[in-house]
N, C-alpha and C positions, 0 to 999 in steps of 0.2 A: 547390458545393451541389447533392444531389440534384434531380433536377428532379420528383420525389415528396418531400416534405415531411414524410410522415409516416412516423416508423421504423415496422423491422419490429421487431415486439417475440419475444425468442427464450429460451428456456431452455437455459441450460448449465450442467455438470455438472463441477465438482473432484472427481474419485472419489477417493478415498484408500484404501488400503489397511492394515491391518496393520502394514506396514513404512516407512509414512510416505510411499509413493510415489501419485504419480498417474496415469491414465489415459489417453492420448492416443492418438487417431485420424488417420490419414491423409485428407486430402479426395480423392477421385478426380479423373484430370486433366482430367476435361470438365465439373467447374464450376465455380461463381463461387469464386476463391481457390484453385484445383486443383492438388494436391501438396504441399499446405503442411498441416501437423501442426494439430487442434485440438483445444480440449476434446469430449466429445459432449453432444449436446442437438440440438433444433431450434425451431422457429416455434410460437409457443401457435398455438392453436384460436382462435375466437371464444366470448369471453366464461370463456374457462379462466384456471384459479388456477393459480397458480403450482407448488403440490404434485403436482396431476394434470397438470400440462404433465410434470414434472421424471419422474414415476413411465411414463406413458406413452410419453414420449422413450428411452427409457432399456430400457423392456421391449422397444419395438421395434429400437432397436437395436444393443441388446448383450443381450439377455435375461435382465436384470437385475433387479431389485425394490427398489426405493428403500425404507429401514426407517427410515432417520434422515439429516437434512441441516439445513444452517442457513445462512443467505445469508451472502457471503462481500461481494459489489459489481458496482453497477448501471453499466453503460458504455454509454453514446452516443456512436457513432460513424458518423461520415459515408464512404464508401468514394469519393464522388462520382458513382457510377450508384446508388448502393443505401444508406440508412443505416438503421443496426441499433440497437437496445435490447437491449442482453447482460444480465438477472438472473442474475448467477453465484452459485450454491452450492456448498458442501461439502457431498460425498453419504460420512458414513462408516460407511454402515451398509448394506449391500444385502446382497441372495438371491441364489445363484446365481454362475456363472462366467462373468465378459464374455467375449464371441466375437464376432466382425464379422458380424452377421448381414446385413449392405447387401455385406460384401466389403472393406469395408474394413481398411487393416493397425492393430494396437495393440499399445501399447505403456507397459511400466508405467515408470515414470523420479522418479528423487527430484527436490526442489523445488529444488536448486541447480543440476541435470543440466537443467533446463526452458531454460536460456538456450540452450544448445545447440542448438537445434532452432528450424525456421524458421514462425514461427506468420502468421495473419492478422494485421494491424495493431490490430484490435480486440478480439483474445488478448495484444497485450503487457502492460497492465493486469492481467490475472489472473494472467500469469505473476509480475510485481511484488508482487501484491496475496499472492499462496502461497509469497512468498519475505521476507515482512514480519511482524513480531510485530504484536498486538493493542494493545501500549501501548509509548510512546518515552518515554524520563525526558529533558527537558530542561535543564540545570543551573543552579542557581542562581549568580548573579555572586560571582568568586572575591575579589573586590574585593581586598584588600592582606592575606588570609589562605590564598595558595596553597599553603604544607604544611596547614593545617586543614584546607579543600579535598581535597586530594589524602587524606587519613587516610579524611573523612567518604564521597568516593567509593568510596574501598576497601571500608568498611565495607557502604556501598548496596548497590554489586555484587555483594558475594559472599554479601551476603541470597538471590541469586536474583530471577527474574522479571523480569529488565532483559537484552531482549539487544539493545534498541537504543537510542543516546542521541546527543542533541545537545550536541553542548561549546560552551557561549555564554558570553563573560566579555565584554562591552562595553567594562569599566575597563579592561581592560589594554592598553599598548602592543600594538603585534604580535609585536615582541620577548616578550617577555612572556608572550604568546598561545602560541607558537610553542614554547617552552621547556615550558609547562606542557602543550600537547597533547603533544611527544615523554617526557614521564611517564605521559602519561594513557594515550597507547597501548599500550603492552606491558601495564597492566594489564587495560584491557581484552581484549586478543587472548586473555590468557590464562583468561578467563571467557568468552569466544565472545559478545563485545557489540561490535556493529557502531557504528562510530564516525562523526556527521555533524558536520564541523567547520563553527561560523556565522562563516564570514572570506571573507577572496578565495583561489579556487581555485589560486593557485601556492602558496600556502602549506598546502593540502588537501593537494598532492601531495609537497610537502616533508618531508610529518610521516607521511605515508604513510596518512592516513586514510583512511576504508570511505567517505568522500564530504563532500561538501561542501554546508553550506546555504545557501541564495540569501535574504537579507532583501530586501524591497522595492526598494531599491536596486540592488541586483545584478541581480534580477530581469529590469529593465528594460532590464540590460546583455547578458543572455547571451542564446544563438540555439541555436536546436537541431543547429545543426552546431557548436558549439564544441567544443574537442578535450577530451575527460574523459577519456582515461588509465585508463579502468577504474572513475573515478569514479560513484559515486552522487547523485544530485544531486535536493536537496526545496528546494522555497521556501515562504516565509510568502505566506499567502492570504486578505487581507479584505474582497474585495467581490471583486463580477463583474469588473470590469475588469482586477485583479489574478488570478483564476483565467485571465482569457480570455490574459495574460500565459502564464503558467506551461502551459498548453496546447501553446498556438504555440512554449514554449521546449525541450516536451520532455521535462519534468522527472520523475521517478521516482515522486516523491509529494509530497504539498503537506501544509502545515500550517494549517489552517483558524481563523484566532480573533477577536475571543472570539464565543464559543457564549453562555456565561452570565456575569452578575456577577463580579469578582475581587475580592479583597482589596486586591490592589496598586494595583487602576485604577477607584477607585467612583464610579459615575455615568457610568459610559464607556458609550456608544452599543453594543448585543451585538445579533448574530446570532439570538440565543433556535435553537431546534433547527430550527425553521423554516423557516432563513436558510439555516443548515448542512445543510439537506438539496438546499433550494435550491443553492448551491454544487456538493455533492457529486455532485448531478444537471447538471451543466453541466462536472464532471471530466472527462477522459481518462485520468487516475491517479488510484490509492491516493488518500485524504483522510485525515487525523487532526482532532478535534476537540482544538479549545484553551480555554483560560479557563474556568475555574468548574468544569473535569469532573474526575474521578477515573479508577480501575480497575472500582467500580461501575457506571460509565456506559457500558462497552464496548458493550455489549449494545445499549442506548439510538442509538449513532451506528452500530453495525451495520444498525439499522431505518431509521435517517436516509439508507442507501448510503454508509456512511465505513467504512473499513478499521479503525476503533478511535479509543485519544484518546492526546492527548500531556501532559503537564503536568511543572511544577516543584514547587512545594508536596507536590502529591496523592502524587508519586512519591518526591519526596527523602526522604518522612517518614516514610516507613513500607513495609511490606512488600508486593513487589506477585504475587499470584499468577496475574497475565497467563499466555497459552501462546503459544508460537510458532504462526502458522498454518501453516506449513509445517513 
C-alpha cells in the first residue's frame, strides 16, 4: 500500500480515429513508468471537471481540441509508491493533428494491435476495456432442447449486435456441455462473437473457446498465474469480497449481479446502481452490470464506471443495437 493514501486523480484519453485506431504515447525513460507505451492525459487541476481536464490535457499535449468524448471506465490503482484514479474516455471527435509536443513518440494502432505493446499496469484495464463490446448475451439454460437451442442461437446472432457471449447450460452433463460448445463455436467464429465458456478451464481449451467464465466457485480456485493458453478469463461478482477475489485473480472482466430486481429471483437482495458503482469503483477490470438491466441501461452503468451490462432475457429476446467499443 501506498504510503500516501490518497490517489492521484488523472484524465486519460482513448483518441480514436476514423479508422477505428487509437492513440498512444511513449513515457520518456526518466519517469515514473518510463519507456512503456500510454494512453495521453495527465493529473486534474484543483477543483477541475473532467471535460476541461480532458480538453486542456490534450491541447498541451498533442495540440488537439477535444469536440466529442464519452467515459469509457474509472481505474484505481495502487503502483505501491504512487496510486492513481484513471477517468478514461473516448475522445472521437477532436481539432487538429496530434504531434508530441512534450517529445514524446505516437502512435496510432487498432484495438486488437493494443496487446502488443507494453503499457503501465494501470493501462491494462483500458486496453481490456477498448477491446470489449458494450453488452454480452448470456444464454439461457439449454435444458434437454439442444437443437431448439442451437436454431434459436443462430437466429440471435445473426440478428447482429452480439459480438460477445456467455455459454451457461448448468443442466448439462459436461459431456453434454462440451459437445454442444464444439457446435456453438464455428457458429459463432463465423459472426465474429467471442465466446466465454461458464465450465472448468480444461474444457475452455478443449473446445477452443475465446475464454472461460469463473462462477463463484472457480473463482476462489484460480490465481493469477494460472496457465490461460491465450484464454480470457471473467468471473461472477456479488459483493466486495468476491470483487477483491477476482482482482487478486487477474481476471479480464467480471460480471457484476444483480443490479436490479429479476423475474427469475423476486425478492433476492440487489445491488440497486448504487452498489454497482460501488463495485465498479473497487474494479481493476472491465465490469458488466447484471440482473434487471437491458441494452437501454448501457449508458446508465457507463455513468456507474462499468464497461456496459450483460443479460439473458433483455438479450435473447430481441434485437440488440450495442457497438463494439473498440
Amino acid at each position: 500500500m501506498s504510503p500516501d493514501l490518497t490517489p492521484v486523480p488523472v484524465a486519460v484519453a482513448a483518441i480514436r480515429n476514423a479508422r477505428g485506431e487509437y492513440l498512444i504515447a511513449r513515457r520518456p525513460d526518466h519517469v515514473h513508468q518510463g519507456g512503456l507505451w500510454e494512453f495521453p492525459g495527465g493529473k486534474f487541476e484543483p477543483g477541475e471537471e473532467l471535460e476541461h481536464a480532458l480538453y486542456r490535457e490534450l491541447r498541451e499535449e498533442l495540440d488537439i481540441r477535444v469536440q466529442s468524448f464519452q467515459p469509457l471506465i474509472n481505474i484505481n490503482h495502487d503502483y505501491g509508491d504512487k496510486r492513481v484514479c484513471l477517468r478514461v474516455s473516448v475522445v472521437d471527435a477532436f481539432a487538429g493533428e496530434p504531434r508530441g509536443c512534450e517529445g514524446q513518440s505516437l502512435r496510432w494502432v487498432s484495438a486488437p494491435a493494443l496487446s502488443n505493446y507494453d503499457f503501465p499496469a494501470a493501462n491494462h484495464a483500458i486496453v481490456a476495456a477498448l477491446q470489449l463490446p458494450d453488452c454480452c448475451l448470456i444464454t439461457p439454460d439449454p435444458s434437454n432442447d439442444e437443437p431448439g437451442f442451437l436454431r434459436r442461437l443462430e437466429d440471435r446472432l445473426e440478428r447482429g449486435g452480439i459480438h460477445l457471449m456467455q455459454l451457461r447450460a448448468p443442466s448439462l452433463s459436461p459431456d453434454r456441455l462440451a459437445r454442444l460448445a464444439e457446435r456453438v463455436m464455428p457458429l459463432a467464429r463465423s459472426l465474429d462473437v467471442r465466446v466465454m465458456l461458464n465450465a472448468d478451464p480444461d474444457m475452455a481449451r478443449a473446445v477452443a473457446a475465446d475464454g472461460v467464465h469463473l462462477n463463484s466457485q472457480r473463482l476462489t480456485r484460480w490465481r493469477a498465474d494460472a496457465r490461460r493458453d491465450g484464454l480470457m478469463v471473467s468471473a461472477s461478482v456479488h459483493d466486495r469480497r468476491e470483487m477483491d477475489l477476482a482482482n487478486d485473480a487477474g481476471v479480464d472482466f467480471a460480471v457484476v449481479s444483480p443490479v436490479l430486481p429479476t423475474v427469475s429471483h423476486p425478492g433476492a437482495r440487489v445491488l440497486e446502481w448504487e452498489g454497482f458503482a460501488a463495485l465498479a469503483e473497487a474494479a481493476t477490470m472491465p465490469v458488466y452490470a447484471l440482473g434487471g438491466v437491458g441494452p437501454g441501461d448501457v449508458e446508465r452503468a457507463r455513468t456507474c464506471g462499468g464497461q456496459g451490462v450483460a443479460g439473458i432475457r433483455a438479450f435473447w429476446e430481441r434485437e440488440v443495437k450495442g457497438s463494439v467499443t473498440g
